[in-house]
C-alpha positions in Angstrom: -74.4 -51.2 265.7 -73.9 -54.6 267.3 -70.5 -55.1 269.8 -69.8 -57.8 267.4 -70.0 -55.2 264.8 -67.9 -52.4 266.3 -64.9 -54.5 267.3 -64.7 -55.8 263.4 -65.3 -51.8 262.4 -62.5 -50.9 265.1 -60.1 -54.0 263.8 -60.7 -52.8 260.6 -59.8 -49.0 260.9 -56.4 -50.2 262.5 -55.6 -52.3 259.8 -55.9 -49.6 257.1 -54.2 -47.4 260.1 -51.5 -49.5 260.3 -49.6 -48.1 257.0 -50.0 -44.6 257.6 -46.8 -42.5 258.6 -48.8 -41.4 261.8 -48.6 -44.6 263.1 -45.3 -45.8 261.6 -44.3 -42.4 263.6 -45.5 -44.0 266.9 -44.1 -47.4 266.0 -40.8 -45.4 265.7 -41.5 -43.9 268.9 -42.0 -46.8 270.8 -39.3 -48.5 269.5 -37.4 -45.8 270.8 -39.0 -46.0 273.9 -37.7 -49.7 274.6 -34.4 -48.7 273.4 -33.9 -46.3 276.2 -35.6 -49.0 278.7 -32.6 -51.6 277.6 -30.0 -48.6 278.4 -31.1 -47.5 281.3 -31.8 -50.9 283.1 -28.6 -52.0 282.1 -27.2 -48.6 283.6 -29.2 -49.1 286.9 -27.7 -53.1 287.1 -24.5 -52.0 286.7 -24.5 -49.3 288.9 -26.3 -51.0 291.8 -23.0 -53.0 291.9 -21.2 -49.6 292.7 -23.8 -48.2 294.8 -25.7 -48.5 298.3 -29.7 -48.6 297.2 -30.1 -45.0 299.1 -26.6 -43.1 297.2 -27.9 -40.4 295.2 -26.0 -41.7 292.5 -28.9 -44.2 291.9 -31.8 -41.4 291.9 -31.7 -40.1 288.3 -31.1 -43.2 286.5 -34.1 -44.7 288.7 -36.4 -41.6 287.9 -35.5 -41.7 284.5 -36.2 -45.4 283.7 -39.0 -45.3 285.8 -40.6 -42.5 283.5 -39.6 -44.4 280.2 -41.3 -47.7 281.9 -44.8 -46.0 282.9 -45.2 -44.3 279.4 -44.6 -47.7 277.6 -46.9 -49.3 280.1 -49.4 -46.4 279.1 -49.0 -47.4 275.4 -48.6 -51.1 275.5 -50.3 -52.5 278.9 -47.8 -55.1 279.1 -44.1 -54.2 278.6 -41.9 -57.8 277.8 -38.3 -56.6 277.5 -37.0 -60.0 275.9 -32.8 -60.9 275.2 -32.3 -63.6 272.5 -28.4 -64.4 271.5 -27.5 -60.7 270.5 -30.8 -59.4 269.8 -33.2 -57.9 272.2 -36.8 -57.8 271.7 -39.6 -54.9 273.2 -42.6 -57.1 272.9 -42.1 -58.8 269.9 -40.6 -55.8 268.3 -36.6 -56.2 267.6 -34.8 -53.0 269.1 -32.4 -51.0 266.4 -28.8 -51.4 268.2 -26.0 -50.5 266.6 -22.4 -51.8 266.3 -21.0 -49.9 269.0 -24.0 -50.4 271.5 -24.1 -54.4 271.5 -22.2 -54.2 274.7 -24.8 -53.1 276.4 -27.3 -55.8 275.0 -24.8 -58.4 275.7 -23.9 -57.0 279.3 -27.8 -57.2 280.5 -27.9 -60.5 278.2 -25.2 -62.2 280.6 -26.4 -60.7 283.6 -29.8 -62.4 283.2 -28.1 -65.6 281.9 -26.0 -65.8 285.3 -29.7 -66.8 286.8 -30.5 -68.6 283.4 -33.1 -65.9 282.7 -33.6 -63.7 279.8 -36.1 -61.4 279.8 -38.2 -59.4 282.4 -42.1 -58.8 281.9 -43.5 -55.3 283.4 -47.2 -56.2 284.1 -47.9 -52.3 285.5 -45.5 -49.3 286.0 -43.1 -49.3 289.2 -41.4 -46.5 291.2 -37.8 -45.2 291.4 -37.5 -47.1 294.7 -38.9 -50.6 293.5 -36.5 -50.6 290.0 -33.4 -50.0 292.1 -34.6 -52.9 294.0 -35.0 -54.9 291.2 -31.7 -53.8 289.6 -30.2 -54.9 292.4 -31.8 -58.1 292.4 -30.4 -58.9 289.0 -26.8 -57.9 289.7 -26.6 -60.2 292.6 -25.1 -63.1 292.5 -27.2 -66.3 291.4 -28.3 -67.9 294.0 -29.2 -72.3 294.8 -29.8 -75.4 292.4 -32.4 -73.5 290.1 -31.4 -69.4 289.8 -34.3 -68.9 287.6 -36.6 -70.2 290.1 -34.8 -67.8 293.0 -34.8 -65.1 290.8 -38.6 -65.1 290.6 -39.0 -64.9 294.2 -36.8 -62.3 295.0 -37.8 -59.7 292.2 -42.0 -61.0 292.7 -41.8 -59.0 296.2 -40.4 -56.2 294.1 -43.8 -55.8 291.8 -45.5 -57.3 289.1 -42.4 -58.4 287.2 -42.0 -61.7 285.2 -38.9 -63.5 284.6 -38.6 -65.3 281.3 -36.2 -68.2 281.1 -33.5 -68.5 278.5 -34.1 -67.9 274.4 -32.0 -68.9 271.6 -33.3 -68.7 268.0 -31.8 -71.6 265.6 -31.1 -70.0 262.0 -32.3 -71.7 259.1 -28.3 -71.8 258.1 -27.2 -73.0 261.2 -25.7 -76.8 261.7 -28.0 -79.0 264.3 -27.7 -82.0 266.0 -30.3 -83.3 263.5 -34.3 -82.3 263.0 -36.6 -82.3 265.9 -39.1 -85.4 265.4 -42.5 -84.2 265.3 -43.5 -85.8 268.7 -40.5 -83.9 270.2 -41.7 -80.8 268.4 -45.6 -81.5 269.8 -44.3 -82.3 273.0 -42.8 -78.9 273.3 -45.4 -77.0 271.4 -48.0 -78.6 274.1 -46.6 -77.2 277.1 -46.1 -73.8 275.5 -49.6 -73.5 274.6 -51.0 -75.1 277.7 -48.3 -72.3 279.5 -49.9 -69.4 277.2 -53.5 -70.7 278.0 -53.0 -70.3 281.7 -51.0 -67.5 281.7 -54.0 -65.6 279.9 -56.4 -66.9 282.3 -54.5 -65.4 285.2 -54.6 -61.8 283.1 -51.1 -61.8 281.9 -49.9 -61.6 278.1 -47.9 -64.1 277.9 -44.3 -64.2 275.8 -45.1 -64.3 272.1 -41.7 -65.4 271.1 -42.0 -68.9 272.6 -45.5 -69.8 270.8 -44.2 -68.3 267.6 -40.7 -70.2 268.3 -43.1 -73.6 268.6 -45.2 -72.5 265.4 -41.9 -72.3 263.3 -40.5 -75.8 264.4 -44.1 -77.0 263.7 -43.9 -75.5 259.9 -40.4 -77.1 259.5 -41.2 -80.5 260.4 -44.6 -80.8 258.5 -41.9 -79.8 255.6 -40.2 -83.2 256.5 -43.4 -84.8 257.0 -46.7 -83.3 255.5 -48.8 -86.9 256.5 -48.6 -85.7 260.0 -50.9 -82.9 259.8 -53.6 -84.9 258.1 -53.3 -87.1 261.1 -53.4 -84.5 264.1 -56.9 -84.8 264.9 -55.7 -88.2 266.5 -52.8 -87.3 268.1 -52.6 -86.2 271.9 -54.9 -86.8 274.7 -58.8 -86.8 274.1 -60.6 -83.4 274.8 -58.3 -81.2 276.0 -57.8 -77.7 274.7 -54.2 -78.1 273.5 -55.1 -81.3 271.7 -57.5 -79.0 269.5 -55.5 -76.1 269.3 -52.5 -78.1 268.2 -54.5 -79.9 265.5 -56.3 -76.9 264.2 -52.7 -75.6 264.1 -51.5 -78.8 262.1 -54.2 -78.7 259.9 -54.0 -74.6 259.3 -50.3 -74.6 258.3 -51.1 -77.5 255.7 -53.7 -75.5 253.9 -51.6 -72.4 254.4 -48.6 -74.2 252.6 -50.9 -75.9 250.1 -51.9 -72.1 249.2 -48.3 -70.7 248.7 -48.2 -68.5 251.8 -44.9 -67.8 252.6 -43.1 -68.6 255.9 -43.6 -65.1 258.0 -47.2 -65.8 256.8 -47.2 -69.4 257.9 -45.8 -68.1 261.3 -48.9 -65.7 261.4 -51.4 -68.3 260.9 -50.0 -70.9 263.2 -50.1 -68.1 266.1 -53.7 -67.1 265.1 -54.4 -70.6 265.4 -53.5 -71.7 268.3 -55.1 -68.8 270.2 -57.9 -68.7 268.0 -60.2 -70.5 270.8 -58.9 -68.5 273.9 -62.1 -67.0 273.8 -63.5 -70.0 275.9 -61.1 -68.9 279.1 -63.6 -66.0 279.7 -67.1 -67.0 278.3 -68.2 -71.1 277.9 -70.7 -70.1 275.6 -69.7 -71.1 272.1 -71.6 -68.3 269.5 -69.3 -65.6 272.5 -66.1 -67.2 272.7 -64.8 -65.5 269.3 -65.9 -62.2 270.6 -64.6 -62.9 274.1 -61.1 -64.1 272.6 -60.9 -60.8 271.1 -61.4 -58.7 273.6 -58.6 -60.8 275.6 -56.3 -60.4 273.3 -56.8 -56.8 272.8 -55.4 -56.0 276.4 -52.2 -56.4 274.2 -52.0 -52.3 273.4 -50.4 -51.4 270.2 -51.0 -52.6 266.4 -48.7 -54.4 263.6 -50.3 -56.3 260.4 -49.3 -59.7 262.2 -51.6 -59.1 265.3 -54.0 -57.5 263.7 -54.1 -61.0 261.2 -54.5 -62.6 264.3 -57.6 -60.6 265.9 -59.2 -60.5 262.3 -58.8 -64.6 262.5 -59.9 -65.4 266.7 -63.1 -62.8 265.8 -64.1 -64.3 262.4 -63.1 -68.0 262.3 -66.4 -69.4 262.6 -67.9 -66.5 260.2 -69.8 -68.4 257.4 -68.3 -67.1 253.9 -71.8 -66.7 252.8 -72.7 -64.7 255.6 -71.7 -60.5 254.2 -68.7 -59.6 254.3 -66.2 -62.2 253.8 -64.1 -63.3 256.6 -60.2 -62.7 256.4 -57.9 -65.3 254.8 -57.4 -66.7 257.6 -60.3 -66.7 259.2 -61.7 -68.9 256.2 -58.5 -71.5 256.7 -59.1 -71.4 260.4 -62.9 -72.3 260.0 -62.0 -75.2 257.5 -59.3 -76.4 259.7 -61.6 -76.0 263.1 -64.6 -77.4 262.3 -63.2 -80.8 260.3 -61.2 -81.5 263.4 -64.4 -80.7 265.8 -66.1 -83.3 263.2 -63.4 -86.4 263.3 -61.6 -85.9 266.8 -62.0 -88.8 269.8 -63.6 -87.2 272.7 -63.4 -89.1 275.8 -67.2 -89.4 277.3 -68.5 -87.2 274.5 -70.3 -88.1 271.5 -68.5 -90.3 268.6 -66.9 -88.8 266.1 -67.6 -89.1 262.4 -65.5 -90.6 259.8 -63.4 -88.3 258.3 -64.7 -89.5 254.8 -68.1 -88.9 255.9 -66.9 -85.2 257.7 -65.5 -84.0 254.6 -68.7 -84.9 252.6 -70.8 -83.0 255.0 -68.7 -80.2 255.1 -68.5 -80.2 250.8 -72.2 -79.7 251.2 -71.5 -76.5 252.8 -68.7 -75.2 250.1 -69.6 -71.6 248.7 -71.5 -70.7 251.9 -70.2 -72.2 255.2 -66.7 -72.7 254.3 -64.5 -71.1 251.5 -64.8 -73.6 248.5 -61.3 -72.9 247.4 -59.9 -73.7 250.6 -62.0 -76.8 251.2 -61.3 -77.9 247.9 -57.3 -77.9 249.3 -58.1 -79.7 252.2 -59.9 -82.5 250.0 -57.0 -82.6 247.7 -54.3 -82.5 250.8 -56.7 -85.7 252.3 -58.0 -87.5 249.5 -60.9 -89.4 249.5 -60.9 -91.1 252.3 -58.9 -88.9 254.6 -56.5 -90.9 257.3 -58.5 -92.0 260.2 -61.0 -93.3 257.6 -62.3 -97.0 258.6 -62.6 -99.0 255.8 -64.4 -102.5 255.0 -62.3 -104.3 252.3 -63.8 -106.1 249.2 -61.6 -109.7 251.3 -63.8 -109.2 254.1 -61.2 -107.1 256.2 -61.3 -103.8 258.0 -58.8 -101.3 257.7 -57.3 -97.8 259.3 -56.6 -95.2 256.4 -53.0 -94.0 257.7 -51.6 -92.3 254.8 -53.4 -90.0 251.6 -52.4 -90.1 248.5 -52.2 -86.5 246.1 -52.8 -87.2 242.1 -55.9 -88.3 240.1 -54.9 -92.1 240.3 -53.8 -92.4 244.1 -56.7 -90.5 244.9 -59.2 -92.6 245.7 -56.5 -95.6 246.9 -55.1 -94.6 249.6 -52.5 -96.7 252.3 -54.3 -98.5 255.2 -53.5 -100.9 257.8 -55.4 -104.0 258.3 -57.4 -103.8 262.3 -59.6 -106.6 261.7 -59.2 -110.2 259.7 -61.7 -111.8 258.0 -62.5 -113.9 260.4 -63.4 -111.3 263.2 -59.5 -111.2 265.2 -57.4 -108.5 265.6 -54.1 -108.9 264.0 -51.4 -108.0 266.2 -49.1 -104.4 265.1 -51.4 -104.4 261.3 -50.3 -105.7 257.8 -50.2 -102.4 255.6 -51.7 -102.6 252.4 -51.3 -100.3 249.4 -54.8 -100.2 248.0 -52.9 -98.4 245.1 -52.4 -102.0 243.9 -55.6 -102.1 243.0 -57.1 -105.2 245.3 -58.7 -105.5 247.2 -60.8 -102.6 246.8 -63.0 -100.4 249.4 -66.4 -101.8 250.0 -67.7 -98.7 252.5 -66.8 -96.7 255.0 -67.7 -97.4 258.5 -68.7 -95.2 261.2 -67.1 -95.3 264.2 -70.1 -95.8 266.0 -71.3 -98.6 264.6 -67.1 -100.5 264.8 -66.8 -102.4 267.8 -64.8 -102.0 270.8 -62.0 -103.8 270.2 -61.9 -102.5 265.8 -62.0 -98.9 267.7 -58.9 -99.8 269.8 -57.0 -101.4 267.0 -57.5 -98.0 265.2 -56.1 -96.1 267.4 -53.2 -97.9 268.4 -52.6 -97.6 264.8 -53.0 -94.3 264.5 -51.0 -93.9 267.4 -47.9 -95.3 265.9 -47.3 -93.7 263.2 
């Protein structure tokens, strides 16, 4: 058996694992676990307030959470003890508290927030001696301009302990200040993911809260605005991971949505996706990195449905359909999604892109066997004919951007462009917009980007750009 082999045979015993009452008994159990941890840290906090680090007060509690700590690290390699409003979070597993115990959630909750923290990352187990230390720590007072930043380097010469900045999650109920707009949602869903990328290359797990947290805002503005997905490959700075990982992301949650998955699904699949090339922080070579991915991801111990959705998807996503056994469901979105925007994106010193028009031709060739032809056949209806990004000579002798797809038979084939070059050869300043739904003029071909000149390209992408 190839190692390719055994990690799918190993992800897929712990998928049909994961419903069995043996390991909904060690879910319990851990749960448990973390619900202990919460207690007795907040015990140890409080009581390091009360007590020199040496009373003997100090040396059960210590032993105690010390014990809880090393058998969580034993079962989950990374424990992330995380504090959100009233909730707290083992990993991203919501502890059980009940009515009468949210004191102590809120006590740790505001003891962190005095240093405008809220959670605490065990990276290994730690001794009585080092956790009073660190209890300590966090009762103090906060301390200069940034506590957060203070915080960190008083409790990193205690151990291998990350502090987590503050959480809060906004319900779907609650009143806002208004929607996010989706470059304020990219902007933040950037430096997550470039965060999460170089947290895994320095062989931490990083918080899954804050990438889901980015993935949700992503779903609800593409809600709002469901053009901006088709236009992602576009957006963002030329060759760099997150650019890819937030477009693939984009692109994913479009065909997700198009399919009728419901939101904790959508949330699922926009994680999956935006680690699904982390593979490439430990091996460059690109038939590994899927294999290598999984593996990093794996140093996360401990199985639900939504991680192993997300292994299944980083191990599989650029598994031809025709190729066996077929690829998860969202392995086959994540192949669609990753391999058009591989196919249509700017790369800065690479080679030119295709035309989107002429990328989703190729890739129709490949329905049935490369790519899932139910899934393609979503991503041509979401894009139309000629997909945004599309250049376009015009039946009056102009060139022009696709910026918008049309849905429906009629508006299929018509879709909304902006002029980049006149008739006679200039470039019209900001674009005249033309609805080609009018019916003239009418779409004489499609040009490749290679063969537009310098100045057509530049027009095109400073109209892509402002939209």
């Amino acid at each position: 058996m190839t190692t390719l082999d055994d990690v799918q045979d190993r992800l897929e015993q712990a998928f049909r694992g994961a419903e069995r009452a043996d390991d909904r008994e060690i879910a319990s159990r851990i749960r448990d676990e973390g619900h202990r941890l919460l207690f007795l840290l907040n015990g140890l906090v409080r009581a390091t307030r009360l007590y020199a680090l040496d009373n003997e007060a100090l040396a059960g509690p210590a032993s105690e959470l010390a014990e809880v700590l090393a058998d969580l690290v034993e079962r989950l390699g990374m424990v992330q003890l995380v504090l959100v409003e009233d909730q707290a979070y083992l990993n991203d597993v919501r502890l059980r508290v009940r009515p009468l115990e949210q004191g102590v959630v809120d006590q740790l909750s505001a003891d962190l927030a005095r240093h405008e923290a809220g959670g605490l990352t065990f990276h290994q187990k730690l001794d009585s001696t080092s956790l009073k230390r660190l209890a300590r720590t966090v009762s103090a007072p906060a301390e200069g301009p940034r506590p957060v930043a203070s915080l960190r380097a008083r409790i990193a010469e205690v151990g291998d302990v990350e502090v987590s900045g503050r959480w809060r999650f906004r319900l779907g109920e609650e009143e806002s200040d208004g929607p996010l707009s989706h470059a304020e949602v990219l902007s933040r869903a950037e430096g997550a993911v470039r965060d999460t990328l170089a947290r895994l290359a320095a062989g931490w797990m990083p918080n899954p809260l804050r990438i889901r947290r980015v993935v949700i805002d992503l779903v609800d503005v593409l809600r709002s605005r469901p053009d901006a997905a088709a236009l992602a490959p576009f957006a963002g700075i030329p060759g760099t991971s997150e650019r890819h990982l937030l477009s693939v992301c984009q692109l994913s949650l479009m065909l997700g949505y198009a399919i009728g998955l419901p939101d904790a699904a959508l949330s699922d699949l926009g994680v999956a996706a935006l680690l699904h090339d982390v593979g490439y922080l430990d091996s460059r070579d690109p038939l590994r990195h899927a294999l290598a991915g999984t593996r990093l991801l794996l140093r996360q111990r401990g199985f639900s449905e939504a991680k192993i959705r997300r292994l299944r998807a980083v191990l599989e996503h650029h598994v031809d359909v025709g190729a066996g056994s077929p690829p998860s469901l969202f392995a086959r979105i994540l192949h669609v999604a990753d391999e058009y925007d591989l196919l249509v994106a700017w790369r800065e010193g690479g080679e030119d892109p295709v035309s989107p028009a002429t990328a989703l031709a190729r890739m129709w060739a490949g329905r049935g066997t490369r790519y899932d032809p139910t899934i393609l056949a979503l991503l041509a209806q979401q894009l139309g004919l000629y997909p945004p990004g599309t250049l376009l000579d015009l039946t009056d002798g102009r060139a022009a951007m696709v910026v918008r797809a049309r849905q429906g038979r009629e508006g299929w084939a018509r879709p909304l462009v902006r002029v980049v070059r006149d008739s006679d050869g200039t470039t019209p300043e900001g674009g005249v917009a033309i609805d080609l739904l009018a019916g003239k003029p009418e779409v004489q071909r499609v040009v490749e980007p290679a063969a537009a000149g310098s100045s057509v390209v530049a027009a095109c992408r400073a109209a892509l750009a402002s939209l």
